[in-house]
FIDO-837218 format. One line per field, with one value per residue (C-alpha): x, y, z. Coordinates in Angstrom, 3 decimals. Layout:
% FIDO-837218
x	X / ...
y	Y / ...
z	Z / ...
% end
This chain:
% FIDO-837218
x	0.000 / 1.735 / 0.810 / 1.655 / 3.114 / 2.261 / 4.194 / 4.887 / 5.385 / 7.946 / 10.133 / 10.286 / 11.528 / 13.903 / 15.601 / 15.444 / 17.547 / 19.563 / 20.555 / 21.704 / 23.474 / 25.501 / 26.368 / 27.691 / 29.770 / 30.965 / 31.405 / 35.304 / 36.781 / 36.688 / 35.796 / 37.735 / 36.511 / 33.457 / 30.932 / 29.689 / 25.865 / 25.167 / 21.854 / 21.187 / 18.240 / 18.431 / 16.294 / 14.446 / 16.345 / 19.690 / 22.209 / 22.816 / 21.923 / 19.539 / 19.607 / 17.571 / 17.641 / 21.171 / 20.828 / 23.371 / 24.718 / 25.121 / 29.131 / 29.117 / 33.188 / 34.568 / 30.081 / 27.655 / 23.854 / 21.406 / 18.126 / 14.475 / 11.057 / 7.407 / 4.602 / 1.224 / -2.682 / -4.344 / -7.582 / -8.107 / -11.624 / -10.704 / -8.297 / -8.752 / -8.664 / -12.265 / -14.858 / -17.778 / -18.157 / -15.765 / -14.277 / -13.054 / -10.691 / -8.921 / -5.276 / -1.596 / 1.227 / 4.503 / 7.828 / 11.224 / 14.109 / 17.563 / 20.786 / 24.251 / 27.895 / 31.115 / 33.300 / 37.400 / 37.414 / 37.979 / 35.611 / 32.247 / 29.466 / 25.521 / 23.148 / 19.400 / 15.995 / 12.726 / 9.540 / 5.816 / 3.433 / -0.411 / -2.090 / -6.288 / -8.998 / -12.576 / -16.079 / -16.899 / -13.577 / -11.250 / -7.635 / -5.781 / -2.077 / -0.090 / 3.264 / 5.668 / 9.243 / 12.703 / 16.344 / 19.400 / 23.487 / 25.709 / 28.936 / 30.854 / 34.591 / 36.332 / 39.469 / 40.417 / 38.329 / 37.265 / 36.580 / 33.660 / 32.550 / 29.418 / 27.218 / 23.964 / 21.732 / 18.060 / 14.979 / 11.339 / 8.272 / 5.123 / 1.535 / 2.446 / 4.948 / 3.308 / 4.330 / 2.980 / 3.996 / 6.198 / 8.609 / 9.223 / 12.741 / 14.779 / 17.884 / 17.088 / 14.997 / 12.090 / 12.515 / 9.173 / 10.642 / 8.495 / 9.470 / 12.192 / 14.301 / 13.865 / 11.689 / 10.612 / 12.863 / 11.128 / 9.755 / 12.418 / 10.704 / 8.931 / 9.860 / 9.361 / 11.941 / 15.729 / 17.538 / 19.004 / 22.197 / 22.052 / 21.614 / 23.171 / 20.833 / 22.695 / 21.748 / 18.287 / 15.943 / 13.816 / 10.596 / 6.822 / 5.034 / 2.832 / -0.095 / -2.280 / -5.298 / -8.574 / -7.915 / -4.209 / -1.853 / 1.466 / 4.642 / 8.309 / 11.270 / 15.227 / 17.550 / 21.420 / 23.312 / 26.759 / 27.820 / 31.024 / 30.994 / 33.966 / 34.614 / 36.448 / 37.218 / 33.790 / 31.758 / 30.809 / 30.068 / 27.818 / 27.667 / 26.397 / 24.317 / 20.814 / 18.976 / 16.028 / 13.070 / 9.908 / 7.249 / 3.835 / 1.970 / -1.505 / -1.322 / -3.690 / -3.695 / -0.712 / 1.694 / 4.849 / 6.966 / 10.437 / 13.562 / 14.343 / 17.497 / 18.538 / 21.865 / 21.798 / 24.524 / 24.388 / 26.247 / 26.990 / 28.885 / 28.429 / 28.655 / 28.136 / 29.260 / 25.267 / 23.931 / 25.193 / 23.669 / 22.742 / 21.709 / 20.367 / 20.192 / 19.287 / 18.570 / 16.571 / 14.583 / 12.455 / 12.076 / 8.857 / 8.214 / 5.103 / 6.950 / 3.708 / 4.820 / 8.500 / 9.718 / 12.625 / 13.565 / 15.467 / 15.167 / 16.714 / 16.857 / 18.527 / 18.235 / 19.517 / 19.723 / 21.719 / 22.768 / 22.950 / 23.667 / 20.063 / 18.498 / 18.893 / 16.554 / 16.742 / 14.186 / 14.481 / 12.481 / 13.149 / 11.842 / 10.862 / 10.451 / 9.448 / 9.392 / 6.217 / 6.421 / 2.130 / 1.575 / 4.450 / 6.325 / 5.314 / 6.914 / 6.412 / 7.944 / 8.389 / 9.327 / 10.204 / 11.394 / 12.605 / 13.130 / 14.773 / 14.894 / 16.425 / 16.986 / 17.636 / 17.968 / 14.218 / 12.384 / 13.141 / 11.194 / 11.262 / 9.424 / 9.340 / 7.636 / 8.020 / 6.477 / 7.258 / 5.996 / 6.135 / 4.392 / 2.677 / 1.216 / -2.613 / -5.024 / -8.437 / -9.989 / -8.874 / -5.261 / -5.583 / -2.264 / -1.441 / 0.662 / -0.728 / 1.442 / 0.623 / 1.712 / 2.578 / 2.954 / 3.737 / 4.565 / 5.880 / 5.951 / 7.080 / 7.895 / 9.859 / 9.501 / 11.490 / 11.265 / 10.052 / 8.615 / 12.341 / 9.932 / 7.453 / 8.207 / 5.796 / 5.877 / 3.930 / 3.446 / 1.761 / 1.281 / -0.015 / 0.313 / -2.145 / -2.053 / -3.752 / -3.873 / -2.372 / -4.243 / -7.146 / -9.602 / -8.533 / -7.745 / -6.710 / -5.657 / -4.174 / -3.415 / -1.581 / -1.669 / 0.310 / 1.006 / 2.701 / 3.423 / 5.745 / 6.047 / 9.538 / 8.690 / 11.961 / 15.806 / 14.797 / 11.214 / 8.341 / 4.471 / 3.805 / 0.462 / 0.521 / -2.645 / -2.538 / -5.587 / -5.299 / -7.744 / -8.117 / -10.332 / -11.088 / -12.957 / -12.699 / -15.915 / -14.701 / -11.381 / -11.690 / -11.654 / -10.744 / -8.666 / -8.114 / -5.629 / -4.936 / -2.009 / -1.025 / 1.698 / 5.265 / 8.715 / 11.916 / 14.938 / 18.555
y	0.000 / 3.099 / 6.630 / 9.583 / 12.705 / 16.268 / 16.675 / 20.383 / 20.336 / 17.549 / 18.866 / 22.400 / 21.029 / 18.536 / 21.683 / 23.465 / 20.558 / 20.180 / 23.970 / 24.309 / 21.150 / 22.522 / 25.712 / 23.721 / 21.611 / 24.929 / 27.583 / 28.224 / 28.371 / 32.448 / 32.809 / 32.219 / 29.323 / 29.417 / 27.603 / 24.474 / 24.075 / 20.377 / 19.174 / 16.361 / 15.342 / 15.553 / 17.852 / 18.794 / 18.409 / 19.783 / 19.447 / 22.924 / 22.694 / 25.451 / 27.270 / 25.227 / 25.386 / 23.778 / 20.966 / 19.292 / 15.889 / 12.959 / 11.493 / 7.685 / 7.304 / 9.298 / 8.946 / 12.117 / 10.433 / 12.646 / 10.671 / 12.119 / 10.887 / 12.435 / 10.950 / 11.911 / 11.244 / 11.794 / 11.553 / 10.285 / 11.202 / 8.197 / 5.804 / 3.475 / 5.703 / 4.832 / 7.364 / 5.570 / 3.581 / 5.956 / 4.545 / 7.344 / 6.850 / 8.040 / 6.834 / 6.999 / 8.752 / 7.643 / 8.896 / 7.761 / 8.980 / 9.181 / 9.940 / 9.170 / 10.709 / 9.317 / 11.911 / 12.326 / 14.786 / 12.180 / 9.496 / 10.344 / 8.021 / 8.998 / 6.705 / 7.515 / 5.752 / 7.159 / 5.900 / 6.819 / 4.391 / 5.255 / 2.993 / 3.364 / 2.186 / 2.015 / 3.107 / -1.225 / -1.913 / -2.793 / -2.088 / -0.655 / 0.073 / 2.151 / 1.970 / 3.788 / 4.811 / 5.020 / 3.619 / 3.853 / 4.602 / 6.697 / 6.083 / 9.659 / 9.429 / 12.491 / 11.152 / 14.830 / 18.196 / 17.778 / 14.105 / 12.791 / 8.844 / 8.139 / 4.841 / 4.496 / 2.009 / 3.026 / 0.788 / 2.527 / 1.447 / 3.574 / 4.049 / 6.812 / 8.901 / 11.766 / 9.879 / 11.558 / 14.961 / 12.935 / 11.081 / 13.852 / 14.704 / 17.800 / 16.246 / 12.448 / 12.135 / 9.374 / 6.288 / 6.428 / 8.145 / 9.107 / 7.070 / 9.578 / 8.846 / 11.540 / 13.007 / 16.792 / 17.859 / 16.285 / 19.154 / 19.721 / 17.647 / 18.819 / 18.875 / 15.135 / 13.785 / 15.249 / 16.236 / 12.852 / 13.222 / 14.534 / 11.105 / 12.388 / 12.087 / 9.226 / 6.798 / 7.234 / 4.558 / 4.863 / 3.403 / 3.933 / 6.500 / 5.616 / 8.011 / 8.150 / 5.893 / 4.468 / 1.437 / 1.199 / -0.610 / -0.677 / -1.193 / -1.653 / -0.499 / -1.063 / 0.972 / 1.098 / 2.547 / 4.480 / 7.765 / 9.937 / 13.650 / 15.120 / 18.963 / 21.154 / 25.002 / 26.249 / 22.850 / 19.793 / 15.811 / 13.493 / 9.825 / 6.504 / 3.226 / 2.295 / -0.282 / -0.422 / -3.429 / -2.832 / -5.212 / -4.273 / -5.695 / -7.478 / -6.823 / -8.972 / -9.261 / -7.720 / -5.968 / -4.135 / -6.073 / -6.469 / -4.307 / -1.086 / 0.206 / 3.364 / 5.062 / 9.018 / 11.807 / 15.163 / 18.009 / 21.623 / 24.741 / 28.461 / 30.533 / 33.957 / 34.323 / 34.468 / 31.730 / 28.253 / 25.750 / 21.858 / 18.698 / 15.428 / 12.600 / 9.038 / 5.812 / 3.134 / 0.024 / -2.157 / -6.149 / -6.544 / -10.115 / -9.985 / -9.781 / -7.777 / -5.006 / -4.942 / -1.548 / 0.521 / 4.360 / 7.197 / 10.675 / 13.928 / 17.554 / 20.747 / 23.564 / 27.231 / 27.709 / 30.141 / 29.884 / 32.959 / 31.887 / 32.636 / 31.546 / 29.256 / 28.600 / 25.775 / 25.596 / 22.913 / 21.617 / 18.214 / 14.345 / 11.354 / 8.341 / 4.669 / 1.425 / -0.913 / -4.907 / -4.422 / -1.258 / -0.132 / 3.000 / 6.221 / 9.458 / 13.158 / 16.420 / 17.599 / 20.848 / 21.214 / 24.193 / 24.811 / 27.366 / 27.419 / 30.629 / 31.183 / 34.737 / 34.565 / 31.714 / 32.575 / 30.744 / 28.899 / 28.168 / 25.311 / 24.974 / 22.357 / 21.115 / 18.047 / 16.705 / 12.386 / 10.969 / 6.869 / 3.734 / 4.859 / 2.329 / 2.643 / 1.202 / -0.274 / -1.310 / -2.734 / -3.955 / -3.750 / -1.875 / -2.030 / -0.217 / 2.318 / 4.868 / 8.104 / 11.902 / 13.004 / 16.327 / 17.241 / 19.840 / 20.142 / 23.648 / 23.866 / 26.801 / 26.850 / 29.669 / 30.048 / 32.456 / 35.220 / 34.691 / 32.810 / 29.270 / 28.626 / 27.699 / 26.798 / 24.321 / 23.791 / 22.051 / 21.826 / 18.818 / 17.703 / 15.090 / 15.005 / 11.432 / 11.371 / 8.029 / 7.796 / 4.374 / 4.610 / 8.058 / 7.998 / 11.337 / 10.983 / 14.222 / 14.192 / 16.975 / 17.005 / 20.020 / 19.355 / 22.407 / 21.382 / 24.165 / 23.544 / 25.422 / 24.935 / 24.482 / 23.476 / 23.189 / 19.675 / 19.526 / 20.689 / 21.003 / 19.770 / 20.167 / 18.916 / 19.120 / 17.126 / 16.596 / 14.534 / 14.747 / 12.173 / 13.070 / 10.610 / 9.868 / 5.958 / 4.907 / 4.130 / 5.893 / 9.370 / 10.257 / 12.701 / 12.537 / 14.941 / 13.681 / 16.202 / 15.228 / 16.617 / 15.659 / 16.120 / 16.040 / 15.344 / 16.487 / 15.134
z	0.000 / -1.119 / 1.201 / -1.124 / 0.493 / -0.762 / -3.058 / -2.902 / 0.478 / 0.442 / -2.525 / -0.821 / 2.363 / 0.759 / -1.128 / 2.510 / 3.932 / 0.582 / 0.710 / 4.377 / 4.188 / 0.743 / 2.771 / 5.743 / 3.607 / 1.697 / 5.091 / 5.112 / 8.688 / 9.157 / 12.733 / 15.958 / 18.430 / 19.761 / 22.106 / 19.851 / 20.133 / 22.133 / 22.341 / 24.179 / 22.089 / 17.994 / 16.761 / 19.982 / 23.065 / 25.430 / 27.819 / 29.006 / 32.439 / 33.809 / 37.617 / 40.240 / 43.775 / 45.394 / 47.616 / 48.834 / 48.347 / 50.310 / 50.584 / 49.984 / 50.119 / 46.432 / 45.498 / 46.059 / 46.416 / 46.341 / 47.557 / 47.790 / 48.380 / 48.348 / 50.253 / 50.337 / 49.400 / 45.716 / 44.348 / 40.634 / 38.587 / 36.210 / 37.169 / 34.466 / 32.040 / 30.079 / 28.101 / 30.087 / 33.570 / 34.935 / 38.563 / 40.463 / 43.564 / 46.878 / 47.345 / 48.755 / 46.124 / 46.613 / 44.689 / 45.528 / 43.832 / 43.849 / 41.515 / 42.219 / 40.969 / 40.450 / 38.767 / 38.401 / 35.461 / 33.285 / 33.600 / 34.915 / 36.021 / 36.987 / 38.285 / 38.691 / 39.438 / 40.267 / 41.229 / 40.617 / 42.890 / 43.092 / 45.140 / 45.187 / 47.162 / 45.158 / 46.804 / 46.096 / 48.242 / 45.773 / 45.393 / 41.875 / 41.471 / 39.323 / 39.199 / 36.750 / 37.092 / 35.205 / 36.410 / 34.272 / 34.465 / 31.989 / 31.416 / 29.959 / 28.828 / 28.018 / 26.272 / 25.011 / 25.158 / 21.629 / 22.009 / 24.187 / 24.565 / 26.120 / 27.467 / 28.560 / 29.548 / 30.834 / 32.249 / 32.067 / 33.094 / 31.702 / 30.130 / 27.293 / 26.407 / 28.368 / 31.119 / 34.593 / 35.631 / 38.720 / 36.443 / 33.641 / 33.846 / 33.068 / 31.030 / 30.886 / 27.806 / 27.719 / 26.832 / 24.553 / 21.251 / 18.422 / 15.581 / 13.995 / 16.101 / 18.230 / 21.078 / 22.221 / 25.392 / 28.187 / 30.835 / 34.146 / 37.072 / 39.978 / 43.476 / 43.946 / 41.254 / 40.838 / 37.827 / 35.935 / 34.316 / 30.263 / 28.195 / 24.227 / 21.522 / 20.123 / 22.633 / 21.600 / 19.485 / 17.103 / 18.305 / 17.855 / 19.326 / 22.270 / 22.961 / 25.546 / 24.481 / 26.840 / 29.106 / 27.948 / 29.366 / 30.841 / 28.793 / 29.785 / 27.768 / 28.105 / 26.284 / 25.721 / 23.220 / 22.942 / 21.154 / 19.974 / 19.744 / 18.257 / 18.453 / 16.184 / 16.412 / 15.172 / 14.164 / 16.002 / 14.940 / 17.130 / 16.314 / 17.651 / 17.802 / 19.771 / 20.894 / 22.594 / 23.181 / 23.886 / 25.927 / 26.181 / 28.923 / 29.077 / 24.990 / 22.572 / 18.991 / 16.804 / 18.860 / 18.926 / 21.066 / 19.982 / 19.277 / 17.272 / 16.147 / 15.548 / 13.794 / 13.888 / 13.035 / 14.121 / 12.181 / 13.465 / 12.693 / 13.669 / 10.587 / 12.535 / 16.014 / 16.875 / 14.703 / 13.768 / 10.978 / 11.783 / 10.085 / 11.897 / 9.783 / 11.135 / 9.518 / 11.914 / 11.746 / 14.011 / 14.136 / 16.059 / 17.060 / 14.427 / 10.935 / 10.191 / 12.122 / 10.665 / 8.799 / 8.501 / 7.610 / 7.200 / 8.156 / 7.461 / 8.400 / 8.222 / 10.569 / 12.106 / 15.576 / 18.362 / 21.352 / 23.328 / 27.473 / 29.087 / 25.333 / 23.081 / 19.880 / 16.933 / 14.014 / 11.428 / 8.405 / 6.101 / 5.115 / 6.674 / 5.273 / 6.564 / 4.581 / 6.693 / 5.647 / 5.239 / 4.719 / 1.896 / 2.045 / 3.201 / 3.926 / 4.105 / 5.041 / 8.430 / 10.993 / 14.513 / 16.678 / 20.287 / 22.154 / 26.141 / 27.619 / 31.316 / 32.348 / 35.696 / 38.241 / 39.448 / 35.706 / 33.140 / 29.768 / 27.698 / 24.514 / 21.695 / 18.472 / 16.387 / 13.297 / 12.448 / 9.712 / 10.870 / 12.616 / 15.922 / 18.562 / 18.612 / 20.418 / 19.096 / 22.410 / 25.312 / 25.546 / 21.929 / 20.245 / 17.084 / 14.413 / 12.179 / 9.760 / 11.110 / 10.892 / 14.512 / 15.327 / 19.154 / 21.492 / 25.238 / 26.723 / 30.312 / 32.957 / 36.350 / 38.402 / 42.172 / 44.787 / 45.853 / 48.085 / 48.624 / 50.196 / 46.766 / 43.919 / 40.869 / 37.740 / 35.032 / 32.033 / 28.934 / 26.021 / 23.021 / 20.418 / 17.038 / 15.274 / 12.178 / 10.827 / 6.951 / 6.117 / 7.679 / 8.400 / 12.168 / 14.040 / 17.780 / 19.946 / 23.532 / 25.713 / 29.100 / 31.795 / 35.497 / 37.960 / 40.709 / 43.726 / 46.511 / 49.758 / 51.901 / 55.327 / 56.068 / 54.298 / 53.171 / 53.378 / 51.926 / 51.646 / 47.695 / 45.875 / 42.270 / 39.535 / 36.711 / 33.865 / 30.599 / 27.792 / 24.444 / 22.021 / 19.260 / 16.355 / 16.916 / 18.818 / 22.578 / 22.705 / 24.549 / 27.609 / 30.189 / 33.835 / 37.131 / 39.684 / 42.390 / 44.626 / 48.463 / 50.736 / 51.896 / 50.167 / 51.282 / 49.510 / 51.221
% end
């Protein structure tokens, strides 16, 4: 089955890409060295590290452990997640977290794990748990200053790639990628999780899109992968390898179990002192255990971006295109922008969007997920604000994801909002109050819904 792309649309981008990708290759070496631009996600992500509050860290002989937990009571207006016979519920929140550091200089070594358990009692007397969470370890070897290895591996446990507003993390990007390859920066965590280490780009899989959907189930993913990033005087080069397998649980009917692998390179160089050009290529390809789902692809874009200390903005434009053993090929063009701006240490702003052209996981029913080629197009926009007065600070965070099904007329939007506010009663503790509503709406018969969870209780930060 053959999807046609628009055709104007897709040759005007491809000469986009084509053109900034001829200048790179053509900029002479004129200007003196410079900051290279490093983002930790291709096309979408970043590893400058923003001002947050300073807590101090735990000695564990040469290791600094930083641990943290929140405890405390929510209430859920649709726990499992259904557009009728909604079951609403009182119950404990837990979230444990922790990251550790081992760091010489040279070799450099971050360990993190975090936890969200929500544990409900129904009005009939039952009992429903929830349990998400992350843990993972990268391995960073600076050989030279201009040469940089890295190794990850990560473990994550979840329902969507919207994940909950308690396991988003600030550098760590999810392990549920849209199928380019690629993922929107997740949003900076609230006071209940702590700030990962940066995980490069490179380690990141191309797998299919997970969006919220009714009654869905949980699915578990482990990822590892490896990277090189070499830097010259004005221009950079990131390289690498991933692999990541995916296991959906309580799944029926054709699934997308199995591995995906994913090769990208990323290619800068500042051509102004203000602005640099990019290009992120990546070729990846999945081997589901149902041969039906198999495919593989390639993508490819071109970009400007600059990087200016409390700012830093990217926009891009170019082609996707996926090869599906049952559903042929099928491609199209596609744009993405982001935007991080951090004026003082009081707020930050973080701001993405991405299109993919690829297979997405869908669900028909009831532990039902299949594959379906679908344009994705998806946006995160999140804002920290600290202080004054010195003991609140305030998150928030905003969503969205549009699917729109290529073989079949199937639209699906999902939208996310969390605010979480936090009060310090103490040095290490705190009063935390966190909001979160998720909305699906559908044009398949069963398959929207909406959510409120409102969350109250206590965290402590070592």
């Amino acid at each position: 089955m053959l999807i046609a792309a628009n055709g104007t649309r897709l040759r005007s981008s491809a000469a986009f890409a084509a053109a900034l990708v001829s200048l790179i290759l053509a900029t002479p070496v004129v200007h003196a060295q410079q900051h290279v631009p490093d983002t930790a996600l291709i096309n979408g992500g970043v590893v400058k590290e923003h001002p947050n509050r300073n807590y101090n860290s735990l000695a564990v002989g040469p290791w600094l452990f930083q641990p943290n937990i929140f405890v405390g009571g929510l209430f859920d207006s649709n726990i499992l997640s259904t557009q009728s016979g909604k079951i609403a519920a009182y119950g404990e929140h837990v979230v444990p977290s922790f990251t550790a550091n081992l760091n010489n200089g040279i070799h450099r070594t971050d360990i993190y794990g975090q936890m969200d358990g929500r544990f409900y009692q129904t009005r009939s007397g039952g009992q429903t748990q929830q349990i998400a969470g992350s843990t993972g370890v990268v391995q960073t070897y600076e050989a030279r200053r201009d040469l940089i290895f890295t190794v990850n591996g990560d473990y994550t446990r979840q329902q969507n790639s919207f994940g909950s507003f308690s396991t988003q993390q600030s550098n760590a990007p999810q392990t549920t990628q849209t199928n380019t390859g690629t993922a929107p920066p997740p949003p900076a965590p609230p006071p209940t999780t702590p700030n990962p280490p940066t995980v490069p780009s490179t380690t990141t899989a191309a797998t299919a899109t997970v969006l919220p959907s009714s009654s869905q189930a949980f699915y578990n993913v482990l990822t590892g992968g490896t990277s090189m990033r070499m830097i010259f005087s004005h221009a950079s080069l990131t390289t690498g390898f991933s692999a990541q397998y995916t296991k959906f649980e309580h799944s029926v009917g054709t699934t997308l179990d199995g591995p995906a692998y994913t090769v990208p390179i990323r290619a800068s160089i500042y051509v102004t002192p203000q602005a640099y050009l990019f290009t992120d290529s990546s070729i990846y390809w999945h081997d589901y255990t149902s041969a039906m789902q198999n495919s593989h692809g390639r993508r490819l874009t071109a970009g400007i971006g600059t990087d200016q200390n409390i700012w830093l903005f990217e926009v891009y434009a170019g082609y996707q295109e996926e090869k599906h053993s049952v559903l042929g090929k099928f491609g199209g063009d596609v744009i993405g922008a982001l935007i991080i701006y951090s004026p003082t240490p009081l707020w930050t702003l973080r701001g993405s969007f991405d299109e993919s052209v690829g297979v997405a996981a869908v669900s028909n029913g009831p532990n039902l997920v299949n594959g379906s080629a679908s344009r994705v197009a998806s946006g995160n926009l999140y804002v920290t604000y600290n202080g004054l007065p010195v003991e609140w600070s305030t998150q928030a965070r905003f969503a969205f994801a549009r699917t729109t099904a290529l073989d079949a007329p199937r639209v699906d939007d999902a939208w996310f909002f969390g605010l979480n506010i936090s009060y310090l009663i103490w040095r290490n503790l705190s009063a935390t109050l966190a909001y979160e509503y998720t909305k699906v709406a559908s044009n398949l018969v069963g398959q929207s819904f909406d959510k409120h969870t409102v969350s109250l209780g206590m965290t402590y930060r070592y």
